[in-house]
VEXKERO-569859 format. One record per residue: residue number from 1; residue in one letter; x, y, z of N, C-alpha, C in turn. Coordinates in steps of 0.05 Angstrom, whole numbers, plus 5000, padded with zeros to 4 digits. Layout:
n res nc1 nc2 nc3 cac1 cac2 cac3 cc1 cc2 cc3
NUM A X Y Z X Y Z X Y Z
...
//
This chain:
n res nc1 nc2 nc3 cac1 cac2 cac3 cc1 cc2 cc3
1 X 4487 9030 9161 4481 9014 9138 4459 9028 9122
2 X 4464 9033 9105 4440 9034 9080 4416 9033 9076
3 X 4390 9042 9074 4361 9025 9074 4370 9000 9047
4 X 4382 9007 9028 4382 8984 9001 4405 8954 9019
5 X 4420 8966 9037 4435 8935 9039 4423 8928 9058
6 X 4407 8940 9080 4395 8929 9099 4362 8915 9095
7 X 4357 8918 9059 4336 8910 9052 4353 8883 9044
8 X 4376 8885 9033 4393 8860 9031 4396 8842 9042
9 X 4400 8843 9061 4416 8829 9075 4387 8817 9095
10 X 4360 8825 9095 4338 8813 9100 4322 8798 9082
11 X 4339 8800 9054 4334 8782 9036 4303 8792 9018
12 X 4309 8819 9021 4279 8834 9005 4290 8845 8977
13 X 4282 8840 8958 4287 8861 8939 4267 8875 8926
14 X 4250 8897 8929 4236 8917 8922 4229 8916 8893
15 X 4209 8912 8892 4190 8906 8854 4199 8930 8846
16 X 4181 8933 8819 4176 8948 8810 4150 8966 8825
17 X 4156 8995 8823 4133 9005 8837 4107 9001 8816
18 X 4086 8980 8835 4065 8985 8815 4043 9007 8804
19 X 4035 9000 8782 4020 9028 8764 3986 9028 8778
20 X 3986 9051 8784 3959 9054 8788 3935 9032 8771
21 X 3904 9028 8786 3904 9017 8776 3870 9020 8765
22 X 3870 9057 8773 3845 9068 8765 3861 9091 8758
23 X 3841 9121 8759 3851 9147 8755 3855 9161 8774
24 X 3881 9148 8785 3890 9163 8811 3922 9168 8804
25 X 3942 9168 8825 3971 9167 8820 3977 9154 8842
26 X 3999 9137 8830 4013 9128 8859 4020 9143 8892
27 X 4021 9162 8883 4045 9182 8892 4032 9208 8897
28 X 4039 9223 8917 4038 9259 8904 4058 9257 8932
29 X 4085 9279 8921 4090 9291 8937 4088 9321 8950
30 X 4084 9337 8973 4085 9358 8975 4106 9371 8993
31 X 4114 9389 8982 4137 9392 9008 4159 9367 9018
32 X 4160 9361 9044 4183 9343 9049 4162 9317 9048
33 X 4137 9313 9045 4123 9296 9055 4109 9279 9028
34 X 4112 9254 9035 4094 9233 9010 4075 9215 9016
35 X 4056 9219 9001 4034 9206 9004 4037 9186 8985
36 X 4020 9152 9001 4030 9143 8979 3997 9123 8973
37 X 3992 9115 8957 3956 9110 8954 3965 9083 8959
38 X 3944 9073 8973 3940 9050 8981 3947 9016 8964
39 X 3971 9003 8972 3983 8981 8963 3966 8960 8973
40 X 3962 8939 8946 3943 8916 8960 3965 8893 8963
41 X 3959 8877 8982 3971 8846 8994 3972 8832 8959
42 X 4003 8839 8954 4013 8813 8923 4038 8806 8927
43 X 4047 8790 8909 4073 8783 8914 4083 8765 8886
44 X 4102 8764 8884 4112 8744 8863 4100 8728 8849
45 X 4076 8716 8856 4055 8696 8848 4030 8711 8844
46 X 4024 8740 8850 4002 8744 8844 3988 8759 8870
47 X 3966 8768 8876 3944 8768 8886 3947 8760 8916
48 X 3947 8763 8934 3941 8743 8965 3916 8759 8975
49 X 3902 8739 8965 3880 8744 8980 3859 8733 8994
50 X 3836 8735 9014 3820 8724 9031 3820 8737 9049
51 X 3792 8724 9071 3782 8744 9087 3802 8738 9120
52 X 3805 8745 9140 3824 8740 9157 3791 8739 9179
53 X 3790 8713 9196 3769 8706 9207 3751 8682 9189
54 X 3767 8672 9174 3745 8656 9154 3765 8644 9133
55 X 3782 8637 9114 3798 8631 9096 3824 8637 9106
56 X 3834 8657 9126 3860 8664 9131 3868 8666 9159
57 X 3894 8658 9178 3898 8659 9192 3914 8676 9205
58 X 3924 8693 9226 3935 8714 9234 3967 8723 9224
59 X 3971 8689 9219 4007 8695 9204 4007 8695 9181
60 X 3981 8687 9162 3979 8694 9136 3972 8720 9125
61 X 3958 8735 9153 3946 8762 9144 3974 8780 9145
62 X 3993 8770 9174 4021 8788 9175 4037 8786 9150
63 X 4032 8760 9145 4042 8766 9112 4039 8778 9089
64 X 4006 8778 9095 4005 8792 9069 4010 8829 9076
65 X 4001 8835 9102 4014 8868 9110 4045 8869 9104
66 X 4064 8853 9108 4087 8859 9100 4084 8865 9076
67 X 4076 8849 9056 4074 8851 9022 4067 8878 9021
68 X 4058 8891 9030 4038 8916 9023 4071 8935 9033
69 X 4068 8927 9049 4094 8950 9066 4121 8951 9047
70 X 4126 8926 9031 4149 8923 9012 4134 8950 8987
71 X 4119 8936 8981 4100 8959 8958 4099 8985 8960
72 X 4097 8983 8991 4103 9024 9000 4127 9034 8993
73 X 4147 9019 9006 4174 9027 8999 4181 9024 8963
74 X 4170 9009 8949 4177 9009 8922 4171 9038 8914
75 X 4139 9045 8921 4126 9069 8917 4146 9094 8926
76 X 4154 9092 8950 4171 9110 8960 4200 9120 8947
77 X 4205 9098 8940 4236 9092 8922 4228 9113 8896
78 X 4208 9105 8887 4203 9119 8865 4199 9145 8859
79 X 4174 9155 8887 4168 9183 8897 4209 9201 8900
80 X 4224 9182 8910 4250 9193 8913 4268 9189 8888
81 X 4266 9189 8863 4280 9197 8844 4304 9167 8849
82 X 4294 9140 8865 4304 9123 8863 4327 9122 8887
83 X 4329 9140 8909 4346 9144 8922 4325 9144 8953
84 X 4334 9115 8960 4314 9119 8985 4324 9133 9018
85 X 4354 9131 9004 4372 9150 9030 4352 9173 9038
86 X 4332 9180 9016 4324 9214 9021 4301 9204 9050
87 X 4296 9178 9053 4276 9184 9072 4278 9185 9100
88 X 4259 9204 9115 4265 9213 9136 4260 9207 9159
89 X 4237 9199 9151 4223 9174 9171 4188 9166 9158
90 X 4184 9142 9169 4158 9134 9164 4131 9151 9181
91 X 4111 9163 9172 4096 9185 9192 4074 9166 9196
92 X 4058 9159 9187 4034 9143 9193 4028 9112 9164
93 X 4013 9100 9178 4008 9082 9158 3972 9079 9167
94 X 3960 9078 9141 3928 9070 9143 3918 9044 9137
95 X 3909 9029 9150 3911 8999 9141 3882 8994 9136
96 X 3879 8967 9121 3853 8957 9124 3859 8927 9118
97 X 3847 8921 9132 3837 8891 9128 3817 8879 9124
98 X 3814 8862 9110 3785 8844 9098 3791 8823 9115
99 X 3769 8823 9134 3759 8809 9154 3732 8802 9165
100 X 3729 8782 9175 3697 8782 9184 3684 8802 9204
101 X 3655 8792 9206 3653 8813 9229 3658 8807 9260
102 X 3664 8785 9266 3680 8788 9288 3700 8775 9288
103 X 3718 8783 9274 3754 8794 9272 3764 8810 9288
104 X 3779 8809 9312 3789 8833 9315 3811 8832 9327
105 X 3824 8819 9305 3858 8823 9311 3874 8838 9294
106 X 3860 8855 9274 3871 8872 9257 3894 8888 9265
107 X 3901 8901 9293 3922 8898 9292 3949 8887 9292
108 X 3945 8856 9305 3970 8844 9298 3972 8831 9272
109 X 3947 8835 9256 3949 8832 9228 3971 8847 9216
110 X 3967 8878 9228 3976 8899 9210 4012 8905 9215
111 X 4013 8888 9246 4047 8887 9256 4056 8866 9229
112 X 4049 8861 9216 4060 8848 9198 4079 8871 9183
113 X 4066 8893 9167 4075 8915 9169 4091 8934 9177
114 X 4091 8942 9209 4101 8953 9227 4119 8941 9227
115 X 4125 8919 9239 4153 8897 9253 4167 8896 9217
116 X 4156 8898 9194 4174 8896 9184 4187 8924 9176
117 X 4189 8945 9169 4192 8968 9170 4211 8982 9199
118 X 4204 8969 9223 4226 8975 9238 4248 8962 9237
119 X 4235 8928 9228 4265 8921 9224 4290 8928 9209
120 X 4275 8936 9183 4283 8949 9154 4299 8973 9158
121 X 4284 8992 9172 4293 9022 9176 4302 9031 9206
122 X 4297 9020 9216 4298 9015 9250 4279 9042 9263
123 X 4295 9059 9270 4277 9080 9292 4255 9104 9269
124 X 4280 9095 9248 4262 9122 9231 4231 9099 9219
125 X 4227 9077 9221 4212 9057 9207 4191 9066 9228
126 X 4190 9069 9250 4167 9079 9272 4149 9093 9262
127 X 4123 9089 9275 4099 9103 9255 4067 9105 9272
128 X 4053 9123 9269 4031 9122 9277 4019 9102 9247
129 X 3991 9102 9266 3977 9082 9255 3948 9072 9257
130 X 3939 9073 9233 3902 9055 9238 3905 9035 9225
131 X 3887 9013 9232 3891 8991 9236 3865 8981 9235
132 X 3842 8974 9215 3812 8975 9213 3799 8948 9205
133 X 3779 8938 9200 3760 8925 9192 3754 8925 9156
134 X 3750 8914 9142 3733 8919 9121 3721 8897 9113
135 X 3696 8900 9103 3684 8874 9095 3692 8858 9064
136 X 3704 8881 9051 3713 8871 9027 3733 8887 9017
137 X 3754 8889 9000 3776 8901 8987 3784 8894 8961
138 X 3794 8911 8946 3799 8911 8920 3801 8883 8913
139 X 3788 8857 8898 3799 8843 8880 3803 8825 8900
140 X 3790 8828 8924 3791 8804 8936 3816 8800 8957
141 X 3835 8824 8958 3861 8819 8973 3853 8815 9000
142 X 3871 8810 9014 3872 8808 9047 3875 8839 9061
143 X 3897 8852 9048 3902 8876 9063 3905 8900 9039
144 X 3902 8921 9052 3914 8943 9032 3920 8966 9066
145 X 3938 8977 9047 3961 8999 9062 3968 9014 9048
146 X 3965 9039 9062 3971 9073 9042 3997 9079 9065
147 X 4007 9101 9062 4026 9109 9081 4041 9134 9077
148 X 4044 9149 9097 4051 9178 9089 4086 9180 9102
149 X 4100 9188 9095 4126 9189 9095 4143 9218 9097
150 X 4166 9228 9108 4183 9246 9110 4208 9245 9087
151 X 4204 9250 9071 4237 9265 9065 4258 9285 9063
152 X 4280 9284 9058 4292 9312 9054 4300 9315 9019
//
């Protein structure tokens, strides 16, 4: 199956990849490999944001890491000339979370992420991974996620 019908048929459809939102680029590719700059926790309505340990709870933070992880792949879609067949597998993902200081479930925050990406892509969706602390993040989001990727 497809990465586009198997995003289907999980009932995802991929934004628009969003525009930078300083003087950076979404994107650089080199070689087979893409970097992609760090996606913040949004969605349809806007913004999700709050601190996870204080305003947010562990299934709201997985939510908002999925959001981020849809945003990668928009990014990715785009890095690929719109053809996400080209990718090869997922290589690492860098996470952060806005959390208190004693939070420390950031990683099953960040399986929000992970679990969705394997489900999406299955074995190639597999990924190393950090998985961190922050006391604050862009604009107030919950999560942000960068992620480096394989293509052919």
């Amino acid at each position: 199956m497809s990465i586009e019908a198997k995003l289907k048929e999980l009932g995802v459809t991929l934004p628009d990849a969003p525009a930078p939102a300083a003087n950076y680029v979404p994107f650089v590719v080199a070689g087979d490999m893409v970097y992609i700059s760090g996606q913040i926790s949004a969605d349809e309505n806007g913004l999700i944001t709050g601190t996870l340990g204080a305003d947010m709870d562990v299934d709201a933070g997985q939510a908002a890491a999925k959001r981020c992880a849809i945003a990668l792949l928009a990014q990715l879609k785009a890095a690929c000339g719109g053809d996400l067949e080209r990718l090869v597998r997922v290589v690492k993902l860098g996470a952060f979370v806005n959390s208190t200081a004693d939070f420390t479930q950031q990683p099953q925050v960040v399986n929000g992420a992970s679990d969705f990406l394997v489900e999406a892509l299955g074995d190639i969706g597999r990924h190393a991974r950090s998985a961190v602390s922050s006391p604050s993040l862009p604009l107030g989001v919950a999560v942000e996620i960068d992620g480096v990727f394989q293509i052919k």
